[in-house]
C-alpha positions in Angstrom: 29.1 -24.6 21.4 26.4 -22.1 22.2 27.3 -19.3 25.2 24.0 -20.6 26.8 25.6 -24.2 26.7 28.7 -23.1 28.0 27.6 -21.8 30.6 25.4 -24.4 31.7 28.3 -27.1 31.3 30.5 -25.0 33.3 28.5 -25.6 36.4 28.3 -29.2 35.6 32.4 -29.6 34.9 32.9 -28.3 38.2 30.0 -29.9 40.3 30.1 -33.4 37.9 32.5 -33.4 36.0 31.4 -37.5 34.9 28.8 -36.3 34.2 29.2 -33.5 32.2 31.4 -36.0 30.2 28.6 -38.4 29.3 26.6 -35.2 28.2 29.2 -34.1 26.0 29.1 -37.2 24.1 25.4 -37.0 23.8 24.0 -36.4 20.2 20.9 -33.7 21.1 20.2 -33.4 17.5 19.0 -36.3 17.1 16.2 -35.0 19.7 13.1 -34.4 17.1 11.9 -31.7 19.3 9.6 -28.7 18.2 8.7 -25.8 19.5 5.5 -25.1 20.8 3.9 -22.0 21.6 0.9 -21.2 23.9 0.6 -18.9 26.3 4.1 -19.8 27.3 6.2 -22.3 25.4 7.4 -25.5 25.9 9.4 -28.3 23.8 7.7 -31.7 22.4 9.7 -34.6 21.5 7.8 -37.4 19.2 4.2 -35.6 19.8 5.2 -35.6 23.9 5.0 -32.1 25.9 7.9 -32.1 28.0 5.7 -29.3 30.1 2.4 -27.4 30.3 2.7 -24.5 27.0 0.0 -22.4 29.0 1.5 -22.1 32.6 4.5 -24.3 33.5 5.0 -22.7 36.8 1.6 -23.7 37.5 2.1 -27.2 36.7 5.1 -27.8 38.4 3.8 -26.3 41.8 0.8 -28.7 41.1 3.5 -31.6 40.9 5.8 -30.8 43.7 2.7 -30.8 46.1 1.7 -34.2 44.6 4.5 -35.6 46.9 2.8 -37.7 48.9 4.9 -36.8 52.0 7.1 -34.1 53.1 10.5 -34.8 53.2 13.7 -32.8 53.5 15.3 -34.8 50.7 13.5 -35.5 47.3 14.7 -36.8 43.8 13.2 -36.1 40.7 13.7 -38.5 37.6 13.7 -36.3 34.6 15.3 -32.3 34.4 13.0 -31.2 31.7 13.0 -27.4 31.4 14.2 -27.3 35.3 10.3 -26.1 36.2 9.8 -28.6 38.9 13.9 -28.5 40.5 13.1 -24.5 41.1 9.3 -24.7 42.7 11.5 -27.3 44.8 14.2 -25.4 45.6 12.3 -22.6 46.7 11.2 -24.0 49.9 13.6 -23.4 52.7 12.4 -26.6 54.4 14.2 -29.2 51.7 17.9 -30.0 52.4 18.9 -32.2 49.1 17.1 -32.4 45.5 18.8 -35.3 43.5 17.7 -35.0 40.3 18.1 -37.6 37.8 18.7 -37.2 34.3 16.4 -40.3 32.0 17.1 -38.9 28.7 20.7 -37.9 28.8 19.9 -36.8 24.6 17.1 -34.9 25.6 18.5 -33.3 28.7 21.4 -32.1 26.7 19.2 -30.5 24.1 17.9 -28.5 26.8 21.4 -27.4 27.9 21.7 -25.9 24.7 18.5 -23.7 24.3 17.5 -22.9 28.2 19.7 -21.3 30.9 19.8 -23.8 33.6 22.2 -22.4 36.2 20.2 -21.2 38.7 19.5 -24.5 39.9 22.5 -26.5 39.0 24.8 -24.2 41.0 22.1 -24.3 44.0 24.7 -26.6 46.4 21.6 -28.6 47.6 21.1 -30.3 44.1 23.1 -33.3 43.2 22.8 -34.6 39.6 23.7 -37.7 38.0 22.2 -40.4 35.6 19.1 -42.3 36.6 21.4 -45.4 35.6 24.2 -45.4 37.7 22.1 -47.0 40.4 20.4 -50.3 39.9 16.9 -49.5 42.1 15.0 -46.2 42.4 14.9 -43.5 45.5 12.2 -42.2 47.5 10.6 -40.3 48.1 10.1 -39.0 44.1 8.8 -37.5 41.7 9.0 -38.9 38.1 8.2 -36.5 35.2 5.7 -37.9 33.4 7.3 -36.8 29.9 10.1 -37.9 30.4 8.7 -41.8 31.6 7.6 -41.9 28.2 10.7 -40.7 26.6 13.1 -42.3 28.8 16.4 -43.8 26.9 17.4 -47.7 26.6 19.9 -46.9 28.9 17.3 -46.1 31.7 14.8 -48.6 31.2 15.4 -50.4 34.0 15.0 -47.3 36.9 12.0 -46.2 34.3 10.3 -49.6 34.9 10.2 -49.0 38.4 9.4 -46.0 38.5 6.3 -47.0 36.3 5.5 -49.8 38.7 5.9 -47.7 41.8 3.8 -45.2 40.2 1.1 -47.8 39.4 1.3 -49.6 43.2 -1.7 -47.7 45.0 -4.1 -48.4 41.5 -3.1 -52.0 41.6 -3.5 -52.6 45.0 -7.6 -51.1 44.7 -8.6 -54.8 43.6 -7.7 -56.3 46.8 -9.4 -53.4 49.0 -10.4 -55.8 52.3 -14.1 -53.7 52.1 -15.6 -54.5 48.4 -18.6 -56.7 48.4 -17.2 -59.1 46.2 -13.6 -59.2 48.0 -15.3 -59.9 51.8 -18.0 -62.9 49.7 -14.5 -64.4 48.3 -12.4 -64.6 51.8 -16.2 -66.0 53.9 -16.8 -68.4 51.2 -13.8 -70.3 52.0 -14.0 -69.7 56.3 -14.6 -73.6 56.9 -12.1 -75.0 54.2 -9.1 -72.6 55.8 -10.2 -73.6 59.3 -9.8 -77.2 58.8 -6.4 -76.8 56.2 -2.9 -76.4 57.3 -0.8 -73.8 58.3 1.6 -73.4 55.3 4.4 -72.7 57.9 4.2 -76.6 58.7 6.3 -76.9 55.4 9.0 -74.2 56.4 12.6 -75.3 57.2 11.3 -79.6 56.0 14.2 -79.4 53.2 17.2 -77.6 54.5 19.8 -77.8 51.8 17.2 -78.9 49.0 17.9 -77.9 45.3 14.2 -77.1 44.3 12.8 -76.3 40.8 10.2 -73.3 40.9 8.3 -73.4 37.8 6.3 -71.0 36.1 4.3 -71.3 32.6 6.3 -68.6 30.3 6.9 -69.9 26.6 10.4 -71.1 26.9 8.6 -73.7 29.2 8.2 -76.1 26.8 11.9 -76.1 25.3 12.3 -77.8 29.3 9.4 -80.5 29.3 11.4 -83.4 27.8 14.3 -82.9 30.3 12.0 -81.9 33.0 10.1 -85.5 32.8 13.5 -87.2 32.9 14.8 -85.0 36.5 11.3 -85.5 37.8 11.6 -89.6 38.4 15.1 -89.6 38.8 16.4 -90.7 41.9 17.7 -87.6 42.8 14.8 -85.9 42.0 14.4 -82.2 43.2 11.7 -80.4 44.9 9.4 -79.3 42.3 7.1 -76.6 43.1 4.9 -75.4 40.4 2.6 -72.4 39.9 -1.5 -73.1 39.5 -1.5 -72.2 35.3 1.7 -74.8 35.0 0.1 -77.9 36.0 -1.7 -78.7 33.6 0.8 -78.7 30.9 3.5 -80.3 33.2 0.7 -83.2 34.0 0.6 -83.4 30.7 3.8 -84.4 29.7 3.8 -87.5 32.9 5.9 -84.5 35.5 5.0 -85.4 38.7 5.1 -81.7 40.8 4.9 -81.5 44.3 3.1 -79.0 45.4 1.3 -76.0 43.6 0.8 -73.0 44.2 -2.1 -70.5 43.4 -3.6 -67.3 44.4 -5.7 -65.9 42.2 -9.8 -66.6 42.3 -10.2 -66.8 38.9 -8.2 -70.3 38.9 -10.4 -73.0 38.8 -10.9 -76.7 38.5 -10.0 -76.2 34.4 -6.4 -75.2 36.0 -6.4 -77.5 38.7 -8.2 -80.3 37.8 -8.3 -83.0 41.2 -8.4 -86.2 39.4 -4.7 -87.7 40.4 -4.1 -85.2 42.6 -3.3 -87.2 45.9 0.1 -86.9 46.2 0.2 -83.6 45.0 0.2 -80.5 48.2 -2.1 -77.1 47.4 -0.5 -74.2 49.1 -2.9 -71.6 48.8 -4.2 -67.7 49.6 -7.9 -67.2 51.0 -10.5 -66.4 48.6 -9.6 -69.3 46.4 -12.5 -71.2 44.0 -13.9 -73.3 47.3 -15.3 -75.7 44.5 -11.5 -76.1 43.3 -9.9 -76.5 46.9 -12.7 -78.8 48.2 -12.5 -81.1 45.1 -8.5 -81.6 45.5 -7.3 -85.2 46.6 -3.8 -84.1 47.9 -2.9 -82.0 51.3 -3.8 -78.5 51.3 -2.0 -75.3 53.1 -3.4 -72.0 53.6 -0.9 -68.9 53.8 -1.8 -65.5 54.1 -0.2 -62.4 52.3 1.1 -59.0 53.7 -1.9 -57.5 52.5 -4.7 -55.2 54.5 -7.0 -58.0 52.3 -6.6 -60.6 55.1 -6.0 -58.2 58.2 -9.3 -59.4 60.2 -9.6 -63.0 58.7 -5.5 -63.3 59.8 -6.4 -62.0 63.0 -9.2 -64.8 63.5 -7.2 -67.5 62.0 -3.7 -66.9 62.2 -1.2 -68.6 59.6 1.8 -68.1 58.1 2.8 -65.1 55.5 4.4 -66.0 52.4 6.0 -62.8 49.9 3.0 -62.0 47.1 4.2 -59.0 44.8 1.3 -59.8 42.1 2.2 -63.1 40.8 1.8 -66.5 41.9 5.5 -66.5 41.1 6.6 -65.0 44.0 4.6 -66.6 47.0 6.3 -70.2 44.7 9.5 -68.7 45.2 9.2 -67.7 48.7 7.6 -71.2 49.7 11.0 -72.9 48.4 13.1 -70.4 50.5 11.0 -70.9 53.3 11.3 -74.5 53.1 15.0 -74.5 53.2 15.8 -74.4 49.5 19.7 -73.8 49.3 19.1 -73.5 45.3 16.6 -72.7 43.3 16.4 -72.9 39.5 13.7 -71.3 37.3 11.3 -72.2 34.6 9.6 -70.7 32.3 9.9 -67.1 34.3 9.7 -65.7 31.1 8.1 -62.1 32.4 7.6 -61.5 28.1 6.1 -63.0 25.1 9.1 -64.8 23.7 8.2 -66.4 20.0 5.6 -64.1 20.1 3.9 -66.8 23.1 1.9 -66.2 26.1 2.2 -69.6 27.8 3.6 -72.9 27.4 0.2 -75.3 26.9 -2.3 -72.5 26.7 -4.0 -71.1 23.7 -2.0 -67.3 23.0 -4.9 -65.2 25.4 -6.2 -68.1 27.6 -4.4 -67.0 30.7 -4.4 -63.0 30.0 -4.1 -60.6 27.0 -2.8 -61.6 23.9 0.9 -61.5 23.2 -0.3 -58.9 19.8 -1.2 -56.2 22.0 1.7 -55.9 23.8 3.2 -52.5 23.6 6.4 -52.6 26.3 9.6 -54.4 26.3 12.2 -56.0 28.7 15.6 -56.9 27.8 16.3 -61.1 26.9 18.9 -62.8 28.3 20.7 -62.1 25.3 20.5 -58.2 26.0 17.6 -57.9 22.6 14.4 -56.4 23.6 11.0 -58.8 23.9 7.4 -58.0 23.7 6.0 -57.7 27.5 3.2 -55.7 29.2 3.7 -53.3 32.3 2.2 -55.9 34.5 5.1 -58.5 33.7 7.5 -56.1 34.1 6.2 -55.0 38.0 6.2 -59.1 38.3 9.8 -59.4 37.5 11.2 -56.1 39.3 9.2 -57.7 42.6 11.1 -61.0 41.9 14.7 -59.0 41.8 13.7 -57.4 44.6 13.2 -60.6 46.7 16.1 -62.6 45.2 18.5 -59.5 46.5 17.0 -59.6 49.7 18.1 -63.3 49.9 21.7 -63.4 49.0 22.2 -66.8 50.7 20.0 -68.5 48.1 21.6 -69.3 44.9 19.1 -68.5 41.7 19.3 -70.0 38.3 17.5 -69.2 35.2 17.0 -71.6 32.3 16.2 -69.7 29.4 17.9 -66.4 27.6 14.2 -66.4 25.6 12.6 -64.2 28.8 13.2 -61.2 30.6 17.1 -61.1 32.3 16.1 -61.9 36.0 19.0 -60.3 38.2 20.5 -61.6 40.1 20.4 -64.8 38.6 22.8 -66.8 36.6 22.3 -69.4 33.9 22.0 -72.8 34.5 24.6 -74.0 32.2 22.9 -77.6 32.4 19.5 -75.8 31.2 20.5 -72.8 29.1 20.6 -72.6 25.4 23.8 -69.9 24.6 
């Protein structure tokens, strides 16, 4: 053990000692890092600059003033070379720093090479693994080397961290004042005058089990079985999302109601023939052609988003919880409705199989599953093909389903993404 190691770790024993046991176990050589020189230096792991090589103090001003808000406690995901922790600490002003260690490999590595006591023994720092807490803390900062080199073990806090990084360029598309976003929500003025409140189906099935379905691959595994529950005479509440229709219509499933928000759904998705006795619950700025040609009852619902402030304002309606998917707003509508259980389908969040979609061509609905370059863990714990905006769908889903512990959730299918806080249906679910 190097001096500079010991006494880094001595700090830790005594402040953490848990963990300054996990990093003991850690295997820093098998870190490929190099050493790179500039006008400074700095480390790279797999081609990735942990820092700047030129002026790291510099950058990590740069970053700590990216904080969107000041704040007299701050976390940091990542420790790095400790650049960023000591531009923090310097500032009188800031009470607590928790930093969070993503690569606990990596961050032992640095232990080794760098003296990093100054700002372990500072007594308003607090360090732990990013893991030991299932959701992420603001205000933060994430290192953006250390997102990319983030062990398995911290996937799940670097997935939201991505997301939450990604929340303010994902939410440009619905600005309420682009030309195309105001023609959308006036095209359809009339049809959401004369539609329904969606809040006239709230509380209607108190108690109801309900089956939300979505159009992931492990989908079609269901549709047999599915035909057989939807003509029973115990039938659930099934509540579909826009893209599944079409394949479940195919098979003879009679849905309930569907849900879609998304413009680019169409009459292709939602075709209207046999559609009476089917309900549309819908978001302004919908294909007018689609909703005006649709034989069953229609509901219009609006969204948290500053997208409907003025048209909400002029014609009030109910909310329902969007968080980028059609998924969610179908989810919400069962729980709104009463649902005391609802079971999953095809919420697959990945490319099982190497799929997109049950009854869609691989790339109808969205990219194709070859490009995908992230991953989510199965329901058998084995990493599956996805793409970032999957993942943001399913950390909004876990999100909602903690905020409604009184809801019981099943999933069907180990094939997708684990969904937590949900169990397996053991009537539905493959082992």
């Amino acid at each position: 053990m190097s001096e500079i190691l010991q006494h880094n770790l001595a700090v830790i024993e005594q402040r953490w000692p848990d963990v300054a046991q996990r990093l003991c176990g850690e295997d820093a050589g098998s870190v490929p890092a190099q050493l790179l020189e500039g006008r400074e230096s700095t480390l790279s792991i797999y081609g990735v600059q942990l820092t700047s090589r030129h002026d790291r103090f510099a950058e990590a001003l740069t970053q700590a003033h990216s904080l969107p808000v000041h704040s007299p406690v701050v976390h940091v995901y990542g420790t790095a070379l400790g650049d960023l922790q000591r531009v923090m600490l310097a500032d009188p002003s800031l009470q607590c720093l928790h930093v969070h260690i993503l690569n606990g490999a990596l961050c032992a590595l640095v232990l080794q090479l760098l003296d990093q006591h100054d700002w372990l023994s500072d007594p308003r720092v607090t360090l732990a693994y990013a893991d030991v807490l299932d959701e992420i803390q603001l205000p933060f900062f994430a290192l953006p080397a250390e997102l990319v080199l983030a062990d398995d073990t911290s996937a799940r806090i670097r997935d939201r961290l991505v997301s939450e990084v990604h929340v303010g360029f994902n939410n440009e598309a619905f600005a309420a004042d682009t030309p195309d976003n105001a023609r959308l929500l006036e095209q359809g003025r009339d049809l959401l005058q004369r539609d329904t409140d969606v809040a006239a189906l709230f509380a209607t099935q108190p108690g109801r089990d309900v089956f939300v379905i979505a159009t992931g691959p492990s989908l079609q595994q269901h549709l047999p079985r599915l035909l057989k529950a939807s003509t029973s005479a115990e039938r659930p509440l099934i509540i579909c999302v826009d893209t599944a229709y079409v394949p479940l219509r195919n098979q003879g499933i009679q849905v309930d109601i569907v849900v879609t928000i998304d413009h680019r759904i169409t009459s292709r998705h939602l075709p209207a023939d046999d559609s009476a006795g089917v309900a549309l619950v819908y978001l302004p700025g919908q294909d007018v052609a689609m909703l005006e040609g649709w034989q069953g009852p229609r509901y219009a619902g609006y969204s948290t988003s500053p997208l409907y402030a003025r048209l909400r304002a002029e014609i009030p309606r109910a909310t329902l919880h969007v968080g980028g998917s059609v998924i969610h707003p179908a989810v919400d509508l069962a729980v709104q409705m009463g649902a005391a259980r609802v079971t999953l389908f095809g919420a697959d969040f990945a490319f099982p199989g190497g799929k997109t979609h049950t009854g869609w061509q691989d790339g109808d609905l969205g990219p194709a599953s070859s490009i995908a370059k992230h991953w989510v863990r199965d329901g058998r714990g084995n990493k599956v093909k996805t793409q970032l905006n999957f993942r943001s769908y399913l950390i909004e889903l876990e999100r909602y389903i903690a905020r409604h512990p009184q809801v019981a959730f099943f999933n069907t299918s180990r094939d997708g993404a684990l969904i937590a806080g949900t169990h397996f249906d053991p009537d539905w679910t493959a082992p």
